[in-house]
N, CA, C and O atoms as a DFTB+ gen file, in Angstrom:
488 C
 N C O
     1  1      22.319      -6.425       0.541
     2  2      22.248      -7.314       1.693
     3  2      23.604      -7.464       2.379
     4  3      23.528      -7.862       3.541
     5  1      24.778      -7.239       1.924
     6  2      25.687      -7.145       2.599
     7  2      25.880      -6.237       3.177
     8  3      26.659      -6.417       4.112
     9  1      25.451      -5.099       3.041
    10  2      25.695      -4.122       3.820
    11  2      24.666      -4.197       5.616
    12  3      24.807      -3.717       6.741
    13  1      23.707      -5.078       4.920
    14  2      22.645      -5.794       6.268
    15  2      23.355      -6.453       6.782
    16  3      23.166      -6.451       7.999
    17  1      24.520      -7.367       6.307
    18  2      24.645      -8.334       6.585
    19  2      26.330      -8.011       7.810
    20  3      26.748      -8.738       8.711
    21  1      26.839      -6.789       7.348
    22  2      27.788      -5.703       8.028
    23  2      27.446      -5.352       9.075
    24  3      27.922      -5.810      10.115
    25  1      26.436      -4.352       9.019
    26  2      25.883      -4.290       9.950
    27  2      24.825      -4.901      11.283
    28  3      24.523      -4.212      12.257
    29  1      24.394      -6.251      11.073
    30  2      23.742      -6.416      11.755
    31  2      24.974      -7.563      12.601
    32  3      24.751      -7.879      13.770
    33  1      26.205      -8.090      11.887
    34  2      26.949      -8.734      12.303
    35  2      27.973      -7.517      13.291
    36  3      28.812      -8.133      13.949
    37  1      28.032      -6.328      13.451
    38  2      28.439      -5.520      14.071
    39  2      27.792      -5.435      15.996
    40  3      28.312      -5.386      17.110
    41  1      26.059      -5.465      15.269
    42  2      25.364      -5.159      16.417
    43  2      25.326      -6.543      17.419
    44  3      25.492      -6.691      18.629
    45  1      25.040      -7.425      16.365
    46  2      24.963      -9.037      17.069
    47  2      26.180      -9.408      17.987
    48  3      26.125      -9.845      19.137
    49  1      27.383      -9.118      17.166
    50  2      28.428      -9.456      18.014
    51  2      28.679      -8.760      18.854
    52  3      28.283      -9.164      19.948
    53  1      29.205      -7.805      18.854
    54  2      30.123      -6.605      19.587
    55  2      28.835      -6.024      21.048
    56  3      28.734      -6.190      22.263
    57  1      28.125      -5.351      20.015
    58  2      27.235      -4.764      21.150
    59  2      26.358      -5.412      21.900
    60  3      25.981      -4.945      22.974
    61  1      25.861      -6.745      21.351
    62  2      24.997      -7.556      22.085
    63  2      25.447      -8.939      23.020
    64  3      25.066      -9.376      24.106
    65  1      26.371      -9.345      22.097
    66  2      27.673     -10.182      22.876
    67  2      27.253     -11.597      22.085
    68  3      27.893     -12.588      22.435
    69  1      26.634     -11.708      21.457
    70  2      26.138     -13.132      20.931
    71  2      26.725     -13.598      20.325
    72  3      26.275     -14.478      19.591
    73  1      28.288     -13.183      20.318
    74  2      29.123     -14.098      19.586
    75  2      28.909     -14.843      18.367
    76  3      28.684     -14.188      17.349
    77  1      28.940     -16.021      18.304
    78  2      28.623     -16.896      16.824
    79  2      27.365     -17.371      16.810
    80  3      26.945     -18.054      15.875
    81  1      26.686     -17.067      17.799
    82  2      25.414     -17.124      17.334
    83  2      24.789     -15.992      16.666
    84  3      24.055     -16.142      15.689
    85  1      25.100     -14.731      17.236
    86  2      24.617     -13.665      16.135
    87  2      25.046     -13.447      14.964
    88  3      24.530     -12.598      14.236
    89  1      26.396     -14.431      14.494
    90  2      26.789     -15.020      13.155
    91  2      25.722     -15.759      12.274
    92  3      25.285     -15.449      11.166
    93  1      25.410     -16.893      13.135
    94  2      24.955     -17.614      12.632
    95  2      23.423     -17.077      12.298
    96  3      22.931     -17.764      11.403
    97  1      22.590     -16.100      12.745
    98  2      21.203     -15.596      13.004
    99  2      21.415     -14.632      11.610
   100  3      20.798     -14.800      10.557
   101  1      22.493     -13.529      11.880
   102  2      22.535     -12.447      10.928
   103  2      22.724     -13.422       9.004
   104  3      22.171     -13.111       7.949
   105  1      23.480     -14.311       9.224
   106  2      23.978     -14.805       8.215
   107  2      22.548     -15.845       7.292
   108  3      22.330     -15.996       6.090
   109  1      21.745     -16.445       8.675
   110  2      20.227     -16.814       8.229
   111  2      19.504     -15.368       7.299
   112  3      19.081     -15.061       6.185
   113  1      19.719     -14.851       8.579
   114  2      18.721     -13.095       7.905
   115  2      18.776     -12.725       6.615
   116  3      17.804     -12.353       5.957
   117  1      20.208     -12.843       6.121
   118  2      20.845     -12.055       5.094
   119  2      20.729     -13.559       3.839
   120  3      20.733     -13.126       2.687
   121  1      20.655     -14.794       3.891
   122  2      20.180     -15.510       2.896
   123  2      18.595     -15.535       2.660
   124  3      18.191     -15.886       1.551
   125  1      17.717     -15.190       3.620
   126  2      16.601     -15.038       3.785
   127  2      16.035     -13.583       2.865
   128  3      15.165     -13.553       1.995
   129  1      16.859     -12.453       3.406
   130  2      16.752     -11.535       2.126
   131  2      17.073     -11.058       0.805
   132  3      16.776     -10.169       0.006
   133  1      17.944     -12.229       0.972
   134  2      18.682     -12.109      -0.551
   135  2      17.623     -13.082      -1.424
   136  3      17.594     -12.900      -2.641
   137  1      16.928     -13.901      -0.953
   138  2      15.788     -14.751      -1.328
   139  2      14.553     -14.120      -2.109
   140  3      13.998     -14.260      -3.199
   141  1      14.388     -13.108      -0.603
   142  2      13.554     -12.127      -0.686
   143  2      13.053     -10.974      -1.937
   144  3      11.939     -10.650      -2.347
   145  1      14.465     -10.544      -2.308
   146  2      14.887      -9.490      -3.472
   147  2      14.393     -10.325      -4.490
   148  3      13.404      -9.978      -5.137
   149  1      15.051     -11.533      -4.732
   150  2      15.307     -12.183      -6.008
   151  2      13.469     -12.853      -6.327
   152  3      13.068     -13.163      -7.449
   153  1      12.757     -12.926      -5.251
   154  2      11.515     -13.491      -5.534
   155  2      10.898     -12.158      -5.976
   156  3      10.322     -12.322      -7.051
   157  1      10.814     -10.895      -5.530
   158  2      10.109      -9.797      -5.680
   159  2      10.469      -9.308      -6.986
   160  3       9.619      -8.777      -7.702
   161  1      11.458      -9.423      -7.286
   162  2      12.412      -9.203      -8.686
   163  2      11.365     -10.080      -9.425
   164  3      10.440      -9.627     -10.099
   165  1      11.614     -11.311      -9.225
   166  2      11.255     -12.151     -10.911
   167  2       9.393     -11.697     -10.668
   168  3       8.614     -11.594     -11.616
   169  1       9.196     -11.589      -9.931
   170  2       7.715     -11.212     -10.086
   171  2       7.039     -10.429     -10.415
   172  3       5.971     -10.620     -10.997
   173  1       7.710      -8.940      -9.992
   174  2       7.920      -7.760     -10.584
   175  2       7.981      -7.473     -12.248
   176  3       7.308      -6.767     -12.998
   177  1       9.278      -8.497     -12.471
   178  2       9.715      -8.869     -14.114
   179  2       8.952      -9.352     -14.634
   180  3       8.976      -9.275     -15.862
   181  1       7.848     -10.121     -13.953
   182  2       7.507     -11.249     -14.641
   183  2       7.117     -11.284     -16.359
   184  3       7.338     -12.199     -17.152
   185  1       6.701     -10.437     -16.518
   186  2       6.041     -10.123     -17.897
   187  2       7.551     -10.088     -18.758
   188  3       7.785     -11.040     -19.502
   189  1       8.085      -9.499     -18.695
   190  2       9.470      -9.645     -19.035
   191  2       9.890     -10.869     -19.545
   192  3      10.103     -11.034     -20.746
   193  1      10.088     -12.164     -18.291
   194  2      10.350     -12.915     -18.381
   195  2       9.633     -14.188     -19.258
   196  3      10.307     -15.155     -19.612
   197  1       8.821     -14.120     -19.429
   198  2       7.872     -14.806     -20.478
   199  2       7.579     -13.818     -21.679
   200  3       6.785     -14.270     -22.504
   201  1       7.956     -12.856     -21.867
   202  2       8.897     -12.147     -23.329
   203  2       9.456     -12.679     -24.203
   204  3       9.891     -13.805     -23.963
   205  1       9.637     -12.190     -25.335
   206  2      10.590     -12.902     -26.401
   207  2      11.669     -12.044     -26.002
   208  3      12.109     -11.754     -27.115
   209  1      12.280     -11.536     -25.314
   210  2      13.508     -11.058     -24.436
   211  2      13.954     -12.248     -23.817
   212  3      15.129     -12.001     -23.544
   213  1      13.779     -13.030     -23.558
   214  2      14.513     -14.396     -22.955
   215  2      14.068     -15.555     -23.795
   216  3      12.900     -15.813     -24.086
   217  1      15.107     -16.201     -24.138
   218  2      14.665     -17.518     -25.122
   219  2      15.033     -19.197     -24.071
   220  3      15.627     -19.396     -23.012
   221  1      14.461     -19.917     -24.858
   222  2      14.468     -21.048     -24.241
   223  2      15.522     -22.242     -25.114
   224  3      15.827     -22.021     -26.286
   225  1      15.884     -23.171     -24.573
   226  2      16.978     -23.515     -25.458
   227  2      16.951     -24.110     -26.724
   228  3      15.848     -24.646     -26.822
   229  1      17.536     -24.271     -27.637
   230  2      17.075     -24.412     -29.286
   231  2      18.277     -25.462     -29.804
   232  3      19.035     -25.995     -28.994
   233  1      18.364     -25.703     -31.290
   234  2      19.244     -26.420     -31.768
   235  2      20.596     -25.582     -31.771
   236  3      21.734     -26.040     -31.669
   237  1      20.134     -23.963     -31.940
   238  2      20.735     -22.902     -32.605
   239  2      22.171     -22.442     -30.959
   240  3      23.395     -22.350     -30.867
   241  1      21.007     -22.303     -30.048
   242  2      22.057     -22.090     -28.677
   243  2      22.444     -23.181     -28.160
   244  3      22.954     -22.976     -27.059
   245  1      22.429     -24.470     -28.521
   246  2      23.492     -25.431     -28.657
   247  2      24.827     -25.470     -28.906
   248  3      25.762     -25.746     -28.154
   249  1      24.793     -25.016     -30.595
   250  2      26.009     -24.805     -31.032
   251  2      27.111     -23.915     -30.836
   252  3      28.213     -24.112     -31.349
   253  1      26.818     -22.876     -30.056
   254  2      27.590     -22.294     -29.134
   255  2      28.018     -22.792     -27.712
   256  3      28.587     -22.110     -26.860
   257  1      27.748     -23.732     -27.638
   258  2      28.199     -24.936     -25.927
   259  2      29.852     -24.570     -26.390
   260  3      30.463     -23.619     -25.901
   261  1      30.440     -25.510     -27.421
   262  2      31.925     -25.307     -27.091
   263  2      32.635     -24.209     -26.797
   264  3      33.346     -24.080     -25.801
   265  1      32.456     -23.408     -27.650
   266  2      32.764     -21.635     -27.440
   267  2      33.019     -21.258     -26.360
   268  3      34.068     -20.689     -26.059
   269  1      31.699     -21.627     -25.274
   270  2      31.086     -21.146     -23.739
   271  2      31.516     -21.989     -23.362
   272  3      31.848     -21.683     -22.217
   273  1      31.894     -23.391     -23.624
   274  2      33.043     -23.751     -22.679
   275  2      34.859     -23.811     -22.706
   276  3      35.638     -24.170     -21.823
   277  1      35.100     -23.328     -24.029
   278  2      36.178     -22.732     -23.944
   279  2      36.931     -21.558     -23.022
   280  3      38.024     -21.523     -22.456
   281  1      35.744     -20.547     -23.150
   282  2      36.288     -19.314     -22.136
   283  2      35.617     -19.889     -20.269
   284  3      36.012     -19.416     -19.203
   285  1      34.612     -20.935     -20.447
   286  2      33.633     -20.470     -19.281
   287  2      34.609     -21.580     -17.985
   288  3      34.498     -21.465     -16.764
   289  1      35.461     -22.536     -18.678
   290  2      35.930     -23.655     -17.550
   291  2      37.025     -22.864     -17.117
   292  3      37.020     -22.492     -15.943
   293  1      38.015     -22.525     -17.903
   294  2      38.780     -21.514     -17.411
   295  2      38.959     -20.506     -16.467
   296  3      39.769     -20.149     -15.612
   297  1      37.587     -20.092     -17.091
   298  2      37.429     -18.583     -15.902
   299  2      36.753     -19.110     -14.641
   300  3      36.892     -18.426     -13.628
   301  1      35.932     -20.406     -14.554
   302  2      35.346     -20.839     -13.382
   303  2      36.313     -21.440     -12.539
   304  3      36.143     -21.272     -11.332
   305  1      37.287     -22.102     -12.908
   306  2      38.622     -22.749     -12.047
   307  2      39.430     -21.885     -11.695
   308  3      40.139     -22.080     -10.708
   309  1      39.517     -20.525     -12.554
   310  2      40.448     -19.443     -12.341
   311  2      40.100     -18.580     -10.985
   312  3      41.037     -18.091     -10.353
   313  1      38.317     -18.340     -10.403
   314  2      37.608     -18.246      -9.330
   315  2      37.550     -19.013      -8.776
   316  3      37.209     -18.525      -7.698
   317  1      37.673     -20.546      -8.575
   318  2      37.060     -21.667      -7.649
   319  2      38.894     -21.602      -6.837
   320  3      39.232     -21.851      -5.680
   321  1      39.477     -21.295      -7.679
   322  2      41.309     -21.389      -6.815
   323  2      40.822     -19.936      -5.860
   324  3      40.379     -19.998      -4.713
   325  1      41.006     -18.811      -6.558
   326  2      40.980     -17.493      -5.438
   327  2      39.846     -18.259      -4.291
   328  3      40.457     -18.829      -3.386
   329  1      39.047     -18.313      -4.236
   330  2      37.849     -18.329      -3.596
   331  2      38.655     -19.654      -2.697
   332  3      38.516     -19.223      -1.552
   333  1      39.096     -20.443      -2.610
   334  2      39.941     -21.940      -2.160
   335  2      40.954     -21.152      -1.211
   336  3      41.154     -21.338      -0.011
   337  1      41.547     -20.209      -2.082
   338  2      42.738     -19.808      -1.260
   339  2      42.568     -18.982      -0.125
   340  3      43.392     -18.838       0.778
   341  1      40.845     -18.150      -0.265
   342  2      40.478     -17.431       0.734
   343  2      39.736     -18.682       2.068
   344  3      39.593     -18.377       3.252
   345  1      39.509     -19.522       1.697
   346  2      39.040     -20.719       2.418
   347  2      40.188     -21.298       3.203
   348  3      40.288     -21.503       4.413
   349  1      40.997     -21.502       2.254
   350  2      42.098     -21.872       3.408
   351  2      43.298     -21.444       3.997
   352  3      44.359     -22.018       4.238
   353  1      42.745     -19.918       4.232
   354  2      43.114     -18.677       4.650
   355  2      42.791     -18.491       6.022
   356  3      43.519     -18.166       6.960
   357  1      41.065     -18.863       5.962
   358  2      40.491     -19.002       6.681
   359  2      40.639     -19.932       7.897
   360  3      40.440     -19.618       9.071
   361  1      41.072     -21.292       7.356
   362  2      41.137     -22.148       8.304
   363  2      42.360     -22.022       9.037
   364  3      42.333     -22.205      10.255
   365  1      43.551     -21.702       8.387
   366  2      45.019     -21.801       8.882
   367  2      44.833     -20.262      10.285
   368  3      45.384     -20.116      11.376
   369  1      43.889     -19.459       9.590
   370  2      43.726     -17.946      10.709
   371  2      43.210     -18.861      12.437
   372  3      43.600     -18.733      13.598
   373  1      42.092     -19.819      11.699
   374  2      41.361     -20.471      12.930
   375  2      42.384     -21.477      13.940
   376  3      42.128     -22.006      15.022
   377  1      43.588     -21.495      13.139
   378  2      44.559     -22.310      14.334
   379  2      45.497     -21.140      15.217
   380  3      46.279     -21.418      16.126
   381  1      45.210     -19.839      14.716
   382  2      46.024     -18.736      15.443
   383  2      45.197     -18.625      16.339
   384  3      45.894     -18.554      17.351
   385  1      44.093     -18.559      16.659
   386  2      43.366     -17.551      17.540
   387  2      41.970     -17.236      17.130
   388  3      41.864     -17.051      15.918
   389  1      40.976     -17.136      17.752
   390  2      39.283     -16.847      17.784
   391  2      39.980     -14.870      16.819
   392  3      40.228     -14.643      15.635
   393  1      40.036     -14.076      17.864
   394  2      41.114     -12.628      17.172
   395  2      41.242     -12.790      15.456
   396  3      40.717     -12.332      14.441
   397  1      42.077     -13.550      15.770
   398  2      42.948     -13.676      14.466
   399  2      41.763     -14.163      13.325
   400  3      41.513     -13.442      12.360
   401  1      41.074     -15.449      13.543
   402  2      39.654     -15.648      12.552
   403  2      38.964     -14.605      12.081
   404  3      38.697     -14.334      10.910
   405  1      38.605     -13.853      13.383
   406  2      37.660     -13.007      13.305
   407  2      38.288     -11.472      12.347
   408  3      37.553     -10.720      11.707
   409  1      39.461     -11.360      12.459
   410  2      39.622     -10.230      11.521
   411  2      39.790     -10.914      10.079
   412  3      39.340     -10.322       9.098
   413  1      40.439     -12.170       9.935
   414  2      40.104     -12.563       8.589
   415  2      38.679     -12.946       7.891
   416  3      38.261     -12.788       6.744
   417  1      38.228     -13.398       8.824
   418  2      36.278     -13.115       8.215
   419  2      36.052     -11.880       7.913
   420  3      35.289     -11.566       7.000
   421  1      36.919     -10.724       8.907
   422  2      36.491      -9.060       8.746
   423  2      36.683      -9.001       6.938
   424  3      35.830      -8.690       6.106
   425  1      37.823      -9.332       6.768
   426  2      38.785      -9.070       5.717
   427  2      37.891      -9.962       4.344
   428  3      37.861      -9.592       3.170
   429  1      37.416     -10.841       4.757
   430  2      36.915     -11.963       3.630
   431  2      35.552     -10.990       3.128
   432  3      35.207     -10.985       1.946
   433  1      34.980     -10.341       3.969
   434  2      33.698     -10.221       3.842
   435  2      33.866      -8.801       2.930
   436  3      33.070      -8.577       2.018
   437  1      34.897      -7.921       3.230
   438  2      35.245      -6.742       2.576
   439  2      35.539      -7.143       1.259
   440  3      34.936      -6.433       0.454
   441  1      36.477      -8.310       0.550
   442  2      36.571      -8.527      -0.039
   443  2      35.401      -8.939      -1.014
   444  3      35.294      -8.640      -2.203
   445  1      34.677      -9.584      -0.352
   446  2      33.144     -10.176      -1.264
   447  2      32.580      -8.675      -1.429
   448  3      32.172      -8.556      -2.584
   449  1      32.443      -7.719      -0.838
   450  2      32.056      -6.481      -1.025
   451  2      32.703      -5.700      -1.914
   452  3      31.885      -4.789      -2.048
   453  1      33.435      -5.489      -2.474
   454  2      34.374      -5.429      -3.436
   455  2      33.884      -6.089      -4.592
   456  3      33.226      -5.646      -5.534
   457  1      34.397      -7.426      -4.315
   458  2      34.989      -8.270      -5.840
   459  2      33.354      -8.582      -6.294
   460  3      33.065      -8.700      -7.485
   461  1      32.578      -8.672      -5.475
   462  2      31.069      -9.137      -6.312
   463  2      30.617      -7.917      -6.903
   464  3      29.632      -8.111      -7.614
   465  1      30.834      -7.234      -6.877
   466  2      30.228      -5.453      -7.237
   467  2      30.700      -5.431      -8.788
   468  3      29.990      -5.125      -9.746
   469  1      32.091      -5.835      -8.815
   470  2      32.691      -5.708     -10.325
   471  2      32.763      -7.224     -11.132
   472  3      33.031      -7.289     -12.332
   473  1      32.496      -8.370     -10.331
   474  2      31.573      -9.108     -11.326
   475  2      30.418      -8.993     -11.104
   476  3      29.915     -10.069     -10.781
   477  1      30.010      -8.502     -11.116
   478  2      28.095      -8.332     -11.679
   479  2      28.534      -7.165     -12.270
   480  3      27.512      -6.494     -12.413
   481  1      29.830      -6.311     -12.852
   482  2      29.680      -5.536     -13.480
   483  2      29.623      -5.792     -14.915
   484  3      29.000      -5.121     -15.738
   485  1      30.547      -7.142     -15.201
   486  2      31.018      -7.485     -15.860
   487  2      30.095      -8.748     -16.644
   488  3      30.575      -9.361     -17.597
């Protein structure tokens, strides 16, 4: 969906002229299909998912909470800063210039194209 979401923000803006509204339309589109995937997915799965391949929570996956929050607060604050710093990256670009925003959204969005690829690798 990002690559929908590339391209249709290419056509919306540039070639059609709709400015931030074809932001705002493409960016509907692209949560709308990412919706889309993830409903066809678990349904698809479904049998899967009501499997003894997925468990439900117990006394037993309890006792692993501290563990998982030893490594898990860490690494979530260690992302919630990058992800902050690209935010207010963002805003300081929006006092240069409409230009200037707009190539750092270019830049933000390359980046999510990137960095989400190798966590979901991980």
């Amino acid at each position: 969906t990002t690559i929908f979401h590339i391209i249709g923000l290419y056509i919306t803006v540039l070639h059609l002229g709709w400015e931030i509204n074809g932001v705002g339309l493409v960016t509907v589109c692209t949560f709308i299909l990412n919706y889309s995937i993830i409903l066809v997915y678990v349904n698809i799965k479904q049998k899967r998912v009501l499997s003894n391949e997925w468990f439900f929570m117990d006394k037993e996956a309890l006792r692993a909470i501290p563990e998982f929050l030893k490594y898990g607060i860490p690494a979530a604050l260690m992302m919630m800063i990058e992800v902050l710093g690209y935010d207010m990256q963002t805003i300081f670009a929006g006092w240069l210039g409409s230009s200037q925003q707009a190539a750092n959204i270019i830049m933000f969005q390359i980046w999510i194209l990137i960095f989400m690829n190798s966590l979901g690798v991980t």
